[in-house]
C-alpha positions in Angstrom: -16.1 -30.6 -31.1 -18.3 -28.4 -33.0 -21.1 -26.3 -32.9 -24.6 -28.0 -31.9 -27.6 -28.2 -33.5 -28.7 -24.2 -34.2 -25.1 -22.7 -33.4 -26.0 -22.2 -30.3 -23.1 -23.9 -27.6 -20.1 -25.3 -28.9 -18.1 -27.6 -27.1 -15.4 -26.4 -23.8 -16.9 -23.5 -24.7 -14.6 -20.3 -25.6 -13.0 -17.3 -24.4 -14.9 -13.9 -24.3 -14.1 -10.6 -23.7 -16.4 -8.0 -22.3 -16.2 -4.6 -21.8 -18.3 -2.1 -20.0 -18.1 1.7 -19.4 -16.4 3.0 -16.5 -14.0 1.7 -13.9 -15.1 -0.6 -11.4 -14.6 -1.2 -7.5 -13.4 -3.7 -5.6 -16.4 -5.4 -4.7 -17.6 -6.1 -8.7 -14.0 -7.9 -9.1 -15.1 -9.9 -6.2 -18.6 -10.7 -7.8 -17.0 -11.7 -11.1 -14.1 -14.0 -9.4 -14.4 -16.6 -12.3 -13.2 -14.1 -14.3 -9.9 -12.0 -15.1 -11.0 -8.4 -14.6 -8.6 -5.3 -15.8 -9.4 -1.9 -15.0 -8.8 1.0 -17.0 -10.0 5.0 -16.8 -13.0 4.8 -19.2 -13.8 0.8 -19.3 -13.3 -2.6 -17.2 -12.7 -5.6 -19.6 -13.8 -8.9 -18.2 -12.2 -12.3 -19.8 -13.2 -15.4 -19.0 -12.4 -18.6 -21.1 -14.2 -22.3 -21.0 -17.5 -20.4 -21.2 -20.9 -21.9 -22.9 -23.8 -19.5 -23.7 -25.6 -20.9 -20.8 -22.3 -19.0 -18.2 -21.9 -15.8 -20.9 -25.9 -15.2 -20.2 -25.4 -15.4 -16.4 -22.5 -12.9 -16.4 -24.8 -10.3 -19.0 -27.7 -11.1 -16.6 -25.2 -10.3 -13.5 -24.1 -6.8 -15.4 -27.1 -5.8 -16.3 -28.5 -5.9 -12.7 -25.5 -4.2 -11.7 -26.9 -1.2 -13.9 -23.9 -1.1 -16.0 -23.8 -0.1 -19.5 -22.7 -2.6 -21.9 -20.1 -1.5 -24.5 -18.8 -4.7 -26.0 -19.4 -8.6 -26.1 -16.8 -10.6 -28.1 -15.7 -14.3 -28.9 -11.6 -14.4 -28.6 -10.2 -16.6 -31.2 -8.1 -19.8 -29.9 -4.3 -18.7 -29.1 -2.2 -19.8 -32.0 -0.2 -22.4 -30.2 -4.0 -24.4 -29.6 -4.9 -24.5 -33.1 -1.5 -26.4 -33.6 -1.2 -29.8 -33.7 0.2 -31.5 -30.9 3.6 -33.8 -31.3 7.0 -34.3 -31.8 8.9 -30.9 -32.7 
């Protein structure tokens, strides 16, 4: 599966990796359950995977409202062993 018309979804969706300034509690993990949320000192990445533009634009729209600042927004390319075919070894 490819991109559609316009580049705009493509199919299963991909992983992404977000990153925000500052550390966040414990409630924001809570709020972002669908995805894998590290803390660090200066940033919080987010990671989600299986996400269309339609779900990446609900979590910005959920961040923004949140009044965080945005640092980073980033397509994760496939893990090696995914772009293999599967078979016989």
């Amino acid at each position: 599966m490819g991109e559609t018309q316009g580049g705009e979804r493509r199919g299963g969706g991909g992983e992404f990796e977000i990153r925000i300034r500052g550390t966040v509690g414990d409630s924001f993990v809570a709020a972002f359950g669908e995805l894998t949320v590290t803390r660090h000192p200066a940033e919080t990445v987010l990671r989600g995977g299986g996400l269309d533009q339609a779900a990446l634009y609900g979590i910005l729209d959920r961040i923004q409202a949140l009044g965080l600042e945005l640092v980073e927004v980033r397509r994760l390319p496939p893990p090696e062993n995914a772009a293999r075919p599967s078979g016989p070894s």
